[in-house]
C-alpha positions in Angstrom: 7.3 -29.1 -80.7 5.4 -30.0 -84.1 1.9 -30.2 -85.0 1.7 -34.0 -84.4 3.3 -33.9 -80.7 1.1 -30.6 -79.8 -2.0 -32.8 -81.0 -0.7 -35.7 -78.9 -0.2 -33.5 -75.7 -3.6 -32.3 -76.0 -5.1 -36.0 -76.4 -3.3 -37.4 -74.0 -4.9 -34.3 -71.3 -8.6 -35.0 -72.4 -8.0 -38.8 -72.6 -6.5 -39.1 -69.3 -9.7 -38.5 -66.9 -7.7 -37.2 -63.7 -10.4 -35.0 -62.7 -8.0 -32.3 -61.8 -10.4 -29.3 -61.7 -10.1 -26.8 -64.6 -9.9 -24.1 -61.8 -9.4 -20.6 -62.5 -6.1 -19.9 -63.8 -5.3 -17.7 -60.9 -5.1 -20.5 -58.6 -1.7 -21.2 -59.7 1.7 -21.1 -58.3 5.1 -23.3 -59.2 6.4 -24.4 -55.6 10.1 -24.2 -56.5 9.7 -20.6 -57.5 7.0 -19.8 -54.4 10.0 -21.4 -52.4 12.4 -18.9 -53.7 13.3 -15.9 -51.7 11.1 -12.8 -51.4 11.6 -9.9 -53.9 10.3 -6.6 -54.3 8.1 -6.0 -57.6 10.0 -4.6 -59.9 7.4 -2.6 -62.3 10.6 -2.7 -65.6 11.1 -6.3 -65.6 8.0 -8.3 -65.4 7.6 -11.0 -63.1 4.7 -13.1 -63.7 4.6 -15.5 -60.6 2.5 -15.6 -57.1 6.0 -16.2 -55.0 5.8 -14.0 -51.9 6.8 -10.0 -52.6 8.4 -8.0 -50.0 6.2 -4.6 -50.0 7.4 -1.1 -50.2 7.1 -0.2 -46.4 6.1 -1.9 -43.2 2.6 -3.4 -43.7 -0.3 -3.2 -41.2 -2.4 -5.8 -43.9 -1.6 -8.5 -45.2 -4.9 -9.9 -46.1 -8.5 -8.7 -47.1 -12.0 -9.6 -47.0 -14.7 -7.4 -49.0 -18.2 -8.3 -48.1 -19.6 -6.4 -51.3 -23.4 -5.4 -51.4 -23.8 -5.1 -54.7 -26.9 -3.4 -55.6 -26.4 0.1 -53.5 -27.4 -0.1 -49.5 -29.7 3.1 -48.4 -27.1 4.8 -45.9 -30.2 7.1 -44.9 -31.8 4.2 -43.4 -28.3 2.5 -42.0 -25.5 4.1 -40.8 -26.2 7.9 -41.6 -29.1 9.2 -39.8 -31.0 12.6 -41.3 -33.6 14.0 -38.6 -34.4 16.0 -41.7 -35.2 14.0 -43.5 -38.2 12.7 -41.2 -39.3 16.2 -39.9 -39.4 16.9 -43.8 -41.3 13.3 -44.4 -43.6 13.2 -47.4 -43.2 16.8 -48.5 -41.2 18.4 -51.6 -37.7 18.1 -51.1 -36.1 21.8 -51.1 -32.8 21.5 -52.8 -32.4 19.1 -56.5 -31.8 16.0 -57.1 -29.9 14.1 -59.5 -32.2 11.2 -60.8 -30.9 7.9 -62.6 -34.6 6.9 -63.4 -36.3 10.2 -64.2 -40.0 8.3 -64.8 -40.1 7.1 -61.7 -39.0 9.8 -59.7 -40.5 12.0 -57.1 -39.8 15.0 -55.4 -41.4 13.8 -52.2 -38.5 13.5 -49.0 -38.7 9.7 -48.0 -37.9 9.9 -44.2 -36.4 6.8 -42.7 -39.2 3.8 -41.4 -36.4 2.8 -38.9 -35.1 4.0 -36.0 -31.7 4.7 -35.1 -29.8 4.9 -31.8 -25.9 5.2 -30.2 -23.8 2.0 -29.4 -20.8 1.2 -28.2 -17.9 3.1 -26.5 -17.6 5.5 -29.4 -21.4 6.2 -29.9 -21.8 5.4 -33.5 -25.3 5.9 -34.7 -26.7 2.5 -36.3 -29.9 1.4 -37.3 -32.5 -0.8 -35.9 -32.2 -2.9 -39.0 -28.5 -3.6 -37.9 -28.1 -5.0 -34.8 -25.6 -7.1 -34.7 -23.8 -4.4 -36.6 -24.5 -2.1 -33.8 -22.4 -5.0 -31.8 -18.8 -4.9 -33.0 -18.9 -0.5 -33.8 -16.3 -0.5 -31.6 -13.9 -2.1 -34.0 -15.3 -0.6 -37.2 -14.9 3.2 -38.9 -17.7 4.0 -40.8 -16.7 6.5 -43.7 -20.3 8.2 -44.3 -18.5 10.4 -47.3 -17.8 8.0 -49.8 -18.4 9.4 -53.8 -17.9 8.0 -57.3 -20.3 10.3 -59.2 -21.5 7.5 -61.6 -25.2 6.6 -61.1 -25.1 3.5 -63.0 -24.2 0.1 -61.2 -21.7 -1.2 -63.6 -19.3 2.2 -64.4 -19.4 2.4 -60.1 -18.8 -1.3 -59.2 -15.9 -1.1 -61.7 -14.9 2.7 -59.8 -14.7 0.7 -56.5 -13.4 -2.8 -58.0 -10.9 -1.5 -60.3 -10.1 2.0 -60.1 -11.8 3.2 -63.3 -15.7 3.4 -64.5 -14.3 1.8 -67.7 -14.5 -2.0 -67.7 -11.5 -4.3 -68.5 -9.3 -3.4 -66.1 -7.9 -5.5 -63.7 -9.5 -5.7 -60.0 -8.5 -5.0 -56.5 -7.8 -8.3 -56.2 -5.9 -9.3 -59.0 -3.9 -6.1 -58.1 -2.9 -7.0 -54.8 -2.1 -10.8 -55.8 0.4 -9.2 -58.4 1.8 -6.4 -56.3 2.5 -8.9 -53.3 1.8 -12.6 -54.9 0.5 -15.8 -52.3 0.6 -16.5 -48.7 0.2 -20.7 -49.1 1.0 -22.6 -52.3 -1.7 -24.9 -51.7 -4.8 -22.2 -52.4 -5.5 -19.7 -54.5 -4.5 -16.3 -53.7 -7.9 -14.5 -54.7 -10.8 -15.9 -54.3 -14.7 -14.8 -54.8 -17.4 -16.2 -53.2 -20.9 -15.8 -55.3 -24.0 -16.0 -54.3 -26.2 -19.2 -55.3 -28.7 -17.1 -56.3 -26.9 -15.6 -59.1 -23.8 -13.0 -59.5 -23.7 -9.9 -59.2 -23.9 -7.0 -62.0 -20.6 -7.0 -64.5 -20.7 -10.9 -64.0 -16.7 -12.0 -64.1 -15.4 -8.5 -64.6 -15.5 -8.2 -60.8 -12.7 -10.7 -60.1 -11.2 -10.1 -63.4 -7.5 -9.8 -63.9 -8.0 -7.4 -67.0 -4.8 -7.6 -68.6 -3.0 -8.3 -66.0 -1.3 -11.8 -67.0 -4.1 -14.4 -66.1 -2.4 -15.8 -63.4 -4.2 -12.9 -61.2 -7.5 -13.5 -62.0 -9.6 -14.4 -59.1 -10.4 -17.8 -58.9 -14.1 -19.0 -58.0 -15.8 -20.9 -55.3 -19.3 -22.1 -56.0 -21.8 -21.7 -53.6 -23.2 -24.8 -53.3 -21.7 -27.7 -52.7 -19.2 -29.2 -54.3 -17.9 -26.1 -54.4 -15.1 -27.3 -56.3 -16.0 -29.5 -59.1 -13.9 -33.0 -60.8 -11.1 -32.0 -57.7 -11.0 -35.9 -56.6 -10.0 -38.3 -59.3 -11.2 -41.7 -59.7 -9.6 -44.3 -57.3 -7.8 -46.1 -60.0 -6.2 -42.8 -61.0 -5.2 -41.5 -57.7 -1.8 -41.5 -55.8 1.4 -42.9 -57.9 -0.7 -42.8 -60.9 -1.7 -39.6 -61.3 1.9 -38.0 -59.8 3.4 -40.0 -62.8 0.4 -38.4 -65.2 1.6 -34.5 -63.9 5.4 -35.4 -64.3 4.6 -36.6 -68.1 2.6 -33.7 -68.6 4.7 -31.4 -66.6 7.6 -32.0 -68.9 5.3 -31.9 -72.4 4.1 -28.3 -71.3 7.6 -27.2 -70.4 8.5 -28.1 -74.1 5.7 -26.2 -75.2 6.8 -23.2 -73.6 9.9 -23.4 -74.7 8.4 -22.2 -78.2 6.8 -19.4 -76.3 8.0 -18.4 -73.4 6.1 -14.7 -73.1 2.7 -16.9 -73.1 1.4 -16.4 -69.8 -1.4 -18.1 -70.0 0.5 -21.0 -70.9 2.8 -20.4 -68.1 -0.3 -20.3 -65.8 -1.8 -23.2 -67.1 1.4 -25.2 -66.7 1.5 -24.4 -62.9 -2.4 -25.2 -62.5 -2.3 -28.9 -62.4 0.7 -28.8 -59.7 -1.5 -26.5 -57.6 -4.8 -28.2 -58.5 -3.1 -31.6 -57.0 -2.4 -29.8 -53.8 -5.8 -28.5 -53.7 -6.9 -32.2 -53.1 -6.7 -32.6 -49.7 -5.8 -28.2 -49.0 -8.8 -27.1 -50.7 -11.3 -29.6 -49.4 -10.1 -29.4 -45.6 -10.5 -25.1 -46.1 -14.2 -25.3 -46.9 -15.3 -28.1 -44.8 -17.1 -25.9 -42.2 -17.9 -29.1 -40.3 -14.6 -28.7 -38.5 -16.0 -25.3 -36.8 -17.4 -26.2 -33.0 -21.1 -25.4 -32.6 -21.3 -22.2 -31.0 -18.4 -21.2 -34.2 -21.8 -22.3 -36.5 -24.2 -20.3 -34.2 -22.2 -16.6 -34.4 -22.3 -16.9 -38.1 -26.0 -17.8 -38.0 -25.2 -21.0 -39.7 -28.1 -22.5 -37.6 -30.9 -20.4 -39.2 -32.5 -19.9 -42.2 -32.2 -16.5 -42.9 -28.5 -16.3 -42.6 -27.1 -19.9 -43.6 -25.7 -19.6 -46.8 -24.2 -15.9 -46.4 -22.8 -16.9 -42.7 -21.3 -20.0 -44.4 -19.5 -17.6 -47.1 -18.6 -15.7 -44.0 -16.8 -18.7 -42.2 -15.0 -20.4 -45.5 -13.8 -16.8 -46.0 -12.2 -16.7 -42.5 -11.0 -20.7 -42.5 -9.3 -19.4 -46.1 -7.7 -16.0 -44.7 -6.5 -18.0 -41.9 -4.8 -20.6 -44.5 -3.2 -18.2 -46.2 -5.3 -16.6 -48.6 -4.3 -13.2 -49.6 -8.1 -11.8 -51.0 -11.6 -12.8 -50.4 -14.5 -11.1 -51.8 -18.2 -12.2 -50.8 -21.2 -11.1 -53.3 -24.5 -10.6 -52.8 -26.5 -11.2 -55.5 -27.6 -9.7 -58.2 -28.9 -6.4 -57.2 -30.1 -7.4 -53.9 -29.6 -4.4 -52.4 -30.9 -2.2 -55.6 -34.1 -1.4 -53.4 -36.1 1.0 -56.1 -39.3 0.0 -54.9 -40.9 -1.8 -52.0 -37.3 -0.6 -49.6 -39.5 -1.1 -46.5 -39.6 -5.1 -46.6 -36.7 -5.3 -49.1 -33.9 -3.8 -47.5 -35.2 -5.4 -44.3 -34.8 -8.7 -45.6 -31.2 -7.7 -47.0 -30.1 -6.9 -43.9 -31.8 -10.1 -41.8 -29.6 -12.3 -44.4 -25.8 -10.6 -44.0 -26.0 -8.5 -40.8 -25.4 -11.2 -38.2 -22.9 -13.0 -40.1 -20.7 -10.0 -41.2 -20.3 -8.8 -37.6 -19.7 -12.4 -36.7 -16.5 -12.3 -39.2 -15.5 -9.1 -37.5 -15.9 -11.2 -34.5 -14.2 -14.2 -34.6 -11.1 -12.5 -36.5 -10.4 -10.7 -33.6 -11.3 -13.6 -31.1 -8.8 -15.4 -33.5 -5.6 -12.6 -33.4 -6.8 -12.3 -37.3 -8.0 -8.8 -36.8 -5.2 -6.8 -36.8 -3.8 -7.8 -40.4 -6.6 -8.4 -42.0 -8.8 -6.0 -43.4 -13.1 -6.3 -43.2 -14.5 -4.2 -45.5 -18.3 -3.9 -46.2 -20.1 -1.5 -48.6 -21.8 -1.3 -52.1 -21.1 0.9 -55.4 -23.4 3.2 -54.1 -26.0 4.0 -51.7 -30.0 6.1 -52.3 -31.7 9.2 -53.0 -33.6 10.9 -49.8 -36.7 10.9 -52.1 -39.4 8.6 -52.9 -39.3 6.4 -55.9 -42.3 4.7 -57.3 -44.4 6.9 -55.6 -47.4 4.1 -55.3 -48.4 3.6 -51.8 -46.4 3.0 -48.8 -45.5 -0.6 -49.3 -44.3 0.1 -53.2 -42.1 2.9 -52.3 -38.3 3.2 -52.8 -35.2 5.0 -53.6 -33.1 6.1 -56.4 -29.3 5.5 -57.1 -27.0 7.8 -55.3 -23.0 7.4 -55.6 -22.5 11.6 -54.6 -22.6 10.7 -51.0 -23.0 7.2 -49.6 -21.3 4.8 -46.6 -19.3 2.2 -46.0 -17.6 0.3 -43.1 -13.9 -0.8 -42.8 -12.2 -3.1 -39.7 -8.8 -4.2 -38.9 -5.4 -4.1 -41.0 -4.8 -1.0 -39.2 -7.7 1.0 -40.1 -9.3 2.9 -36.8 -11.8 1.4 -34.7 -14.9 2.6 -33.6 -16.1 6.4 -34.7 -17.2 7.4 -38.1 -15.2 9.7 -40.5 -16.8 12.1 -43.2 -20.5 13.6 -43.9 -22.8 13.8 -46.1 -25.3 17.1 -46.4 -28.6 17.1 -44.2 -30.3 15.4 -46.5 -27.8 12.5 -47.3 -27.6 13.1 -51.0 -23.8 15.0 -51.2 -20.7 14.1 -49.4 -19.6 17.4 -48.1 -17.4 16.9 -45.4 -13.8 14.9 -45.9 -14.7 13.3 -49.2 -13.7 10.0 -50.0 -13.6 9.1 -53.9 -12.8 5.8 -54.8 -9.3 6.5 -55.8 -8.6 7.2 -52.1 -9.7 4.1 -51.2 -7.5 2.5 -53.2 -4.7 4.9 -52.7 -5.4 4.3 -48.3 -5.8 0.0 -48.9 -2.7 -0.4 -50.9 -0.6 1.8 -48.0 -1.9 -0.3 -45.3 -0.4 -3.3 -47.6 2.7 -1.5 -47.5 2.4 -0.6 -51.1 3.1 2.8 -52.5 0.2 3.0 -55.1 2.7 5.1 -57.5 5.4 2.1 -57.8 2.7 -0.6 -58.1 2.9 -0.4 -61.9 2.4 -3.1 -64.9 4.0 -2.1 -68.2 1.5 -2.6 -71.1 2.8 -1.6 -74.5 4.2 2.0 -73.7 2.2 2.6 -70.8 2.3 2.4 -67.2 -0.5 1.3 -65.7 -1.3 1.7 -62.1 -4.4 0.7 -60.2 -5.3 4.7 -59.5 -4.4 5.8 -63.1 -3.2 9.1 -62.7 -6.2 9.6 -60.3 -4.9 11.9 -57.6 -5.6 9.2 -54.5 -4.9 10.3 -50.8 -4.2 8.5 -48.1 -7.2 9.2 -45.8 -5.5 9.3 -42.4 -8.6 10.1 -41.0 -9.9 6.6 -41.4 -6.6 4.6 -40.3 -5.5 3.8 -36.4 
């Protein structure tokens, strides 16, 4: 195609006002090729389409929700109780710490302000701040060992996003996507949920595709509503009008790729207006929660303040697993769980806004025969120091960053139910018992997607890349049913 043609393709897009959203260009897929039998990845010859993949081995997953607390939630005060810590309350702490804010730092032990106590069959300890938690323990396995051994947010969001403290790469998302491509053609295939009051540290590197081909990237949903913008077009331009607009442009782009067919950000482009006309009606009917019966609205705690936005998140990312959506991530926002100082009414309110509705996902998936392949995972980059920070009076008081020893919970897609699985030391600070670094996350997720993390590779240049990168991941059978 010449100059003159390329400059009339790209007039006659801008001129034509359909209002098909600019979506994310990982919200594409071609239906004659998603149509197309499945095939295994093959890491030699790459294949850059979302058309279902036939995984390695059987799969106990085949879709995931992360409800990411971004910031670092205090396992201390949570889901890893330290009598210690509160006989030792307000004295020096006997062993050393490893600071990230040295000027701020004590060496006073901070004992946990909340109580804990046993619940369900398998007598997981949870804290009063939890309750609703302290509900579904039953049908979660909380890992109290988990260690990245980066104290800064961004190197250990990136550790548990992507594999690697290094940014750029491409995230768990985008890796699953490309390892076992979409589940619907009328959705995305990865999809990230921000918070409206802002997102979260490393901004759009956490549903990055890296350089994976951009067809991976996760694609987002605003919080607010419309949470998809310019998806409707105008009445004039609707129906026969606009299906005659895509086949026109459909055909110009196809000629454009002719001239370079290893583009594949032209490919994905291509493929986003088909999808982005499906999305009309698929799209809209996925995140109308209006459809969910009243007592549906009142487990996610749609009905109150505290917990309406992040039990809304908590329901679209069900309504969209259910329709097919391969990966969900929820994000709290910006550092609201970064509790330095003032941890007694901070971490409370953290907890009032996303315990009720996170159980309530755990919850209705089951209630729904969703549970079993999908996963539920909840956790931060890191958790906090057993010492006080900002050692100003008892109201100003906090903790530091800790990623040596800190906790998470995982449910369904095959992992165990109810117990806990690692340790930390007395104090909370070290995972010493059954470590789990963040490459054995990884390496435990992609098995229960019936992926073997060695053969999930993307050529770049001379290299193999993998999502563990040479990282020696187990699979922690400790954790899995």
């Amino acid at each position: 195609m010449n100059e003159a043609s390329q400059f009339s393709r790209r007039q006659f897009v801008e001129a034509a006002g359909f209002g098909l959203a600019p979506v994310a260009l990982a919200w594409l897929l071609q239906k004659e090729q998603a149509s197309a039998a499945p095939m295994k990845p093959n890491i030699h010859r790459q294949e850059f389409t979302l058309k279902a993949r036939q995984p390695d081995h059987e799969p106990k997953a085949t879709a995931m929700i992360s409800l990411f607390m971004q910031g670092g939630p205090s396992q201390v005060d949570l889901l890893d109780p330290k009598p210690v810590l509160n006989r030792l309350n307000g004295q020096k702490f006997p062993g050393k710490i490893k600071y990230d804010n040295a000027a701020q730092a004590s060496s006073k032990t901070l004992g946990s302000p909340w109580k804990f106590a046993k619940y369900g069959e398998c007598g997981t300890d949870v804290s009063e701040l939890l309750p609703h938690t302290a509900g579904v323990v039953d049908d979660i396995v909380v890992v109290r060992s988990m260690h990245t051994g980066v104290n800064n947010h961004g190197q250990s969001i990136h550790a548990m996003n992507s594999g690697r403290t290094q940014r750029g790469r491409p995230s768990l998302g985008s890796w699953l996507t490309y390892g076992l491509g979409a589940q619907t053609d009328n959705l995305p295939a990865f999809v990230a949920l921000t918070d409206p009051a802002g997102i979260p540290v490393e901004g759009v590197l956490n549903w990055s595709n890296g350089w994976l081909p951009s067809l991976f990237q996760g694609t987002v949903v605003r919080p607010r509503e419309p949470r998809i913008l310019d998806l409707t077009p105008p009445d004039k331009r609707s129906g026969p009008v606009q299906d005659e607009f895509l086949r026109y442009l459909k055909k110009l782009n196809e000629e454009h790729l002719k001239q370079y067919p290893e583009n594949s950000d032209l490919a994905a482009r291509i493929a986003n207006y088909q999808l982005a006309a499906r999305m009309q009606s698929a799209a809209k009917e996925a995140l109308d929660i209006s459809q969910e019966s009243k007592s549906i609205h009142q487990l996610y705690g749609i009905d109150q303040k505290e917990t309406q936005d992040y039990g809304t998140r908590c329901l679209i990312a069900r309504r969209l697993v259910e329709r097919g959506v391969r990966f969900v991530q929820i994000f709290t926002r910006n550092q609201g769980w970064d509790h330095h100082g003032a941890i007694r009414s901070r971490l409370a309110y953290s907890c009032q806004k996303t315990d009720r509705p996170a159980a309530a996902l755990v919850t209705d998936l089951k209630q729904r025969g969703l549970l079993d392949s999908t996963v539920v995972h909840w956790g931060g980059e890191m958790g906090r120091l057993p010492v006080i920070q900002n050692d100003t009076g008892p109201d100003k008081v906090g903790r530091d960053h800790n990623t040596y020893g800190f906790s998470m919970w995982l449910a369904g897609g095959g992992f165990r139910r109810g117990g806990t699985y690692g340790a930390t030391d007395e104090f909370g600070h070290h995972a010493v018992e059954n470590v789990v670094n963040h490459f054995d996350y990884h390496a435990t997720l992609l098995d229960q997607f019936g992926i073997s993390p060695d053969k999930l590779g993307f050529k770049r240049g001379t290299r193999e890349e993998t999502l563990l990168d040479g990282q020696p991941g187990k699979i922690v059978e400790g954790i899995l049913g």
